[in-house]
C-alpha positions as CSV (number, residue, x, y, z in Angstrom):
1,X,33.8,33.5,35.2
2,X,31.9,36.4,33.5
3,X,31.5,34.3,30.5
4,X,30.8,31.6,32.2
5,X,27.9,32.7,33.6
6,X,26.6,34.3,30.4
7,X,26.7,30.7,28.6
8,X,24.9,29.2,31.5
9,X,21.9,32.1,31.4
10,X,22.0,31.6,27.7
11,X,21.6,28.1,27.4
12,X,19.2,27.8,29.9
13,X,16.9,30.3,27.9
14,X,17.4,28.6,25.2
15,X,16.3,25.1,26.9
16,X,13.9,26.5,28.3
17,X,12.2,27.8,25.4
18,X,12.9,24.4,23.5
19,X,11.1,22.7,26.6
20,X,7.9,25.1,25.8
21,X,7.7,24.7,22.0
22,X,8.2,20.7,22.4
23,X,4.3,20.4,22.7
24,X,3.4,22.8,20.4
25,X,5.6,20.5,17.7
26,X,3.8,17.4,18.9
27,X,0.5,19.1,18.0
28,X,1.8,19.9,14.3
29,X,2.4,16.3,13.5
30,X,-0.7,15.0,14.7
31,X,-1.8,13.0,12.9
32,X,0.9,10.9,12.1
33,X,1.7,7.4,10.1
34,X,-1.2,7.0,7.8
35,X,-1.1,4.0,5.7
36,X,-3.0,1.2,3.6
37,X,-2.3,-2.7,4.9
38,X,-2.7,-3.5,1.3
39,X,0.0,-2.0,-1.4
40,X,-2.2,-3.6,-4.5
41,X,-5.7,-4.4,-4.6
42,X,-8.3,-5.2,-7.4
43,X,-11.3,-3.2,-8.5
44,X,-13.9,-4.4,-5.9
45,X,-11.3,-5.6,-3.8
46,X,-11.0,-4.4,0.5
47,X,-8.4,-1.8,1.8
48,X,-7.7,-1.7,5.0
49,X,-6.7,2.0,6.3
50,X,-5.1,2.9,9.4
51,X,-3.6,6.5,11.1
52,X,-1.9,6.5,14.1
53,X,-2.6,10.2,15.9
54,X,-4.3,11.3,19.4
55,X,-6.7,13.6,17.0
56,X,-7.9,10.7,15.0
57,X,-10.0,8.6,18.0
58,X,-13.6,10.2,17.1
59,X,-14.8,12.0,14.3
60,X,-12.2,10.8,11.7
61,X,-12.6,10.1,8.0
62,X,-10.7,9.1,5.8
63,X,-10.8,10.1,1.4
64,X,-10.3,8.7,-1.4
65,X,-11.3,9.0,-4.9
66,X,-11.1,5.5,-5.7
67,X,-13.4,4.4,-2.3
68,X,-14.9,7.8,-1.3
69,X,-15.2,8.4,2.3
70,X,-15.3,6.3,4.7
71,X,-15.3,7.0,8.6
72,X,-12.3,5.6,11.1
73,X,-13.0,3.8,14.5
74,X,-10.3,3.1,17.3
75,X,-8.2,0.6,16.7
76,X,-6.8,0.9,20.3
77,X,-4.3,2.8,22.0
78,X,-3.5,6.1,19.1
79,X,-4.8,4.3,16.6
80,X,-7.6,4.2,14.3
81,X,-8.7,2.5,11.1
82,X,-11.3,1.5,8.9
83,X,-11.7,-1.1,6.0
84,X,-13.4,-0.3,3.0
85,X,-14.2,-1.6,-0.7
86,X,-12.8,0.1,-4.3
87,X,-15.4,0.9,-6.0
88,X,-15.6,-1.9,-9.0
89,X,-15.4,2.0,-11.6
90,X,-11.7,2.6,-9.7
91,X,-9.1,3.9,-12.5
92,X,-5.9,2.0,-12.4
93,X,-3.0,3.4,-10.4
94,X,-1.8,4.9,-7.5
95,X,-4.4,6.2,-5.7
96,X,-3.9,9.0,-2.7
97,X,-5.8,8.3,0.8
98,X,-6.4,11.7,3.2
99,X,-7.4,11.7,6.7
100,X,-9.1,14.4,8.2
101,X,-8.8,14.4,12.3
102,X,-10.4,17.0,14.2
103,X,-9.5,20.0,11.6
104,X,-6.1,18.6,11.0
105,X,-5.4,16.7,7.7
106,X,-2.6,14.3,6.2
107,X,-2.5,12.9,2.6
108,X,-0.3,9.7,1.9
109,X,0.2,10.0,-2.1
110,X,0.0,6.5,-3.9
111,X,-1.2,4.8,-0.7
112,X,-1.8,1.9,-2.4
113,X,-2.4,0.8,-6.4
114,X,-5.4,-0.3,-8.3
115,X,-5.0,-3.3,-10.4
116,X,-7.1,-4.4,-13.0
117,X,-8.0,-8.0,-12.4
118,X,-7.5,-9.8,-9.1
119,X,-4.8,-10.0,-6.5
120,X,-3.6,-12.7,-4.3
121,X,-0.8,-12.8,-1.8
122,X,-0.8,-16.7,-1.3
123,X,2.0,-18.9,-3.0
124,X,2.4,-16.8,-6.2
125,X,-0.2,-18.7,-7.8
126,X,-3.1,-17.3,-10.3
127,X,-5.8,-15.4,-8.9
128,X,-8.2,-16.4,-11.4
129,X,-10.2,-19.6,-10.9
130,X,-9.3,-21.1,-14.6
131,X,-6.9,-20.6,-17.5
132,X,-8.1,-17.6,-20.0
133,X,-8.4,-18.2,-23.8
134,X,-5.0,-16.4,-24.1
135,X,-3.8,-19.1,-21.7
136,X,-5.3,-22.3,-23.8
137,X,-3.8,-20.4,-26.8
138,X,-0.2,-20.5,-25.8
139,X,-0.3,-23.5,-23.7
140,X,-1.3,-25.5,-27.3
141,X,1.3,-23.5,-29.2
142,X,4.2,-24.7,-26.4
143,X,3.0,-28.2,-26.5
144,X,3.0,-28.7,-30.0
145,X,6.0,-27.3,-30.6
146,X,7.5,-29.7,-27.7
147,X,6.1,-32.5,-29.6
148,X,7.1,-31.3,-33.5
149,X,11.0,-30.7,-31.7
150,X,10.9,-33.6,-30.4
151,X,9.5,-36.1,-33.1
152,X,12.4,-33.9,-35.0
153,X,15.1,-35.1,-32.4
154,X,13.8,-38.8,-32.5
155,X,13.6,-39.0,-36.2
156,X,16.6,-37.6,-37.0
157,X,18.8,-39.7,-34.2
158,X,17.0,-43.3,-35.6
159,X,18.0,-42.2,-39.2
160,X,21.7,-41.5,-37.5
161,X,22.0,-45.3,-35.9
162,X,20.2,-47.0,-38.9
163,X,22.8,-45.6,-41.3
């Protein structure tokens, strides 16, 4: 019964100060869930940036080197977000975004990648407008060689038959 008694005293310590420190672990992860809508964008190109976090509904910014700072509004609810432009000089790469909420800060590393030329999501077709010089280049190559392997196949198989 003694030990009993004992367990029930310390477990209810120890739920009790769980029950007190619960908070204070809340606070420490706030703000939480910071990401970029967009995983690749081009130079020039928007980025849409979004934080979840009770911290982050006035006064937030969010950083990065390749579109500076930009400042977050509330996106409803514990949410905020901005959308912002990469700057047309943007390196190529991963690029970090930090968000700075009330004195508090997270930092998602490679948030989101820099491509060099354009991006688009649609049915997997090119981004560009028309076919680059590289493009004409090949394309003639293929089709002449579709044509020479061909001419060869029907030559050959008429000098077959005639024979």
């Amino acid at each position: 019964m003694r030990t009993t008694t004992r367990a029930l005293a310390v477990s209810t310590v120890a739920a009790s100060a769980l029950a007190l420190a619960a908070p204070a672990a809340t606070a420490w992860t706030d703000p939480v869930h910071l990401a970029a809508t967009q995983k690749l964008v081009p130079r020039g190109g928007r980025v849409t940036v979004t934080v979840d976090g009770t911290k982050c509904q006035s006064g937030a910014t969010a950083t990065s080197d390749a579109f500076g700072t930009v400042r977050l509004m509330n996106a409803g609810g514990e949410r905020a977000g901005a959308t912002t432009t990469v700057r047309g000089d943007a390196g190529p790469g991963a690029h970090d975004i930090t968000v700075h909420c009330q004195g508090t800060s997270l930092t998602r590393p490679g948030a989101f990648t820099v491509v060099h030329g354009a991006v688009r999501g649609g049915a997997g077709g090119a981004s560009s407008p028309g076919a680059s010089p590289t493009d004409m280049a090949i394309g003639t190559v293929l089709i002449a060689c579709a044509l020479l392997g061909s001419g060869v196949f029907w030559f050959r198989r008429r000098s077959d038959g005639a024979s």
